[in-house]
C-alpha positions as CSV (number, residue, x, y, z in Angstrom):
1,X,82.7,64.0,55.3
2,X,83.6,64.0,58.8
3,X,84.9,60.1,58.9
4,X,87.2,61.1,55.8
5,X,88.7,64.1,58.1
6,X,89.4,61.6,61.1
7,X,90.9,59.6,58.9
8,X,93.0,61.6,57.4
9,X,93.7,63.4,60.6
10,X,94.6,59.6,62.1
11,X,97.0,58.9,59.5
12,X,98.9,61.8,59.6
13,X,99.1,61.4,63.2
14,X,100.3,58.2,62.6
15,X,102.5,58.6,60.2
16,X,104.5,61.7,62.2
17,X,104.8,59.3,65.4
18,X,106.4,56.5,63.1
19,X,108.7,58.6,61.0
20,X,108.5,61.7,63.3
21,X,112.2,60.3,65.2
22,X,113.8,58.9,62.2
23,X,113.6,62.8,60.5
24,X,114.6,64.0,63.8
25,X,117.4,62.0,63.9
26,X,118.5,62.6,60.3
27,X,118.1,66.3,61.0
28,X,120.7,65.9,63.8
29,X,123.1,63.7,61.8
30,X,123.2,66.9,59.3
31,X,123.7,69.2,61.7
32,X,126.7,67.6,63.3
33,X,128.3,66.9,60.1
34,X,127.7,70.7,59.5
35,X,129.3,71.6,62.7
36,X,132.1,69.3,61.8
37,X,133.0,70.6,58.5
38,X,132.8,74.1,60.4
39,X,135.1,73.4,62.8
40,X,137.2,72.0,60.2
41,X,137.8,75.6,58.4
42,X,137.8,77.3,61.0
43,X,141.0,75.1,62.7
44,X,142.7,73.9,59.5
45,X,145.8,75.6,57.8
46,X,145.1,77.6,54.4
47,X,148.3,78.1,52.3
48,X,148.2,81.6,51.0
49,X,147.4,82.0,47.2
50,X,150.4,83.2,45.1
51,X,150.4,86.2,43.2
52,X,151.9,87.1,40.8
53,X,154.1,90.1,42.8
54,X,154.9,87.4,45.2
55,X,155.8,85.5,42.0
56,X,158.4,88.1,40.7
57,X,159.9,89.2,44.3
58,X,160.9,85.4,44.4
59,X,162.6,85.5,41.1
C-alpha cells in the first residue's frame, strides 16, 4: 500500500513539473486576451441606439 502512494505521489509530481508551465502559460495567454478585449470597450466608440422619440424628432 505504501509503494502504490509513492507512486502515485511521484507521478503527480511529475506530471505538474511537465505540464505545470504550459497551463501557466495558457492561463496568462487568457488573461491578456481578457485585458485586451477590456481595454477595447472601455476605449472604443459606441453609437448610441435610436429610439423611437429620436426617430420622430428627426422626421
Amino acid at each position: 500500500m505504501q509503494h502504490d502512494a509513492a507512486a502515485w505521489l511521484l507521478e503527480i509530481a511529475l506530471a505538474l513539473r511537465v505540464f505545470g508551465p504550459d497551463v501557466i502559460r495558457g492561463y496568462r495567454r487568457l488573461l491578456t486576451a481578457g485585458v485586451r478585449i477590456g481595454i477595447t470597450q472601455l476605449t472604443g466608440t459606441r453609437t448610441p441606439a435610436h429610439t423611437p422619440e429620436s426617430q420622430q424628432e428627426a422626421q
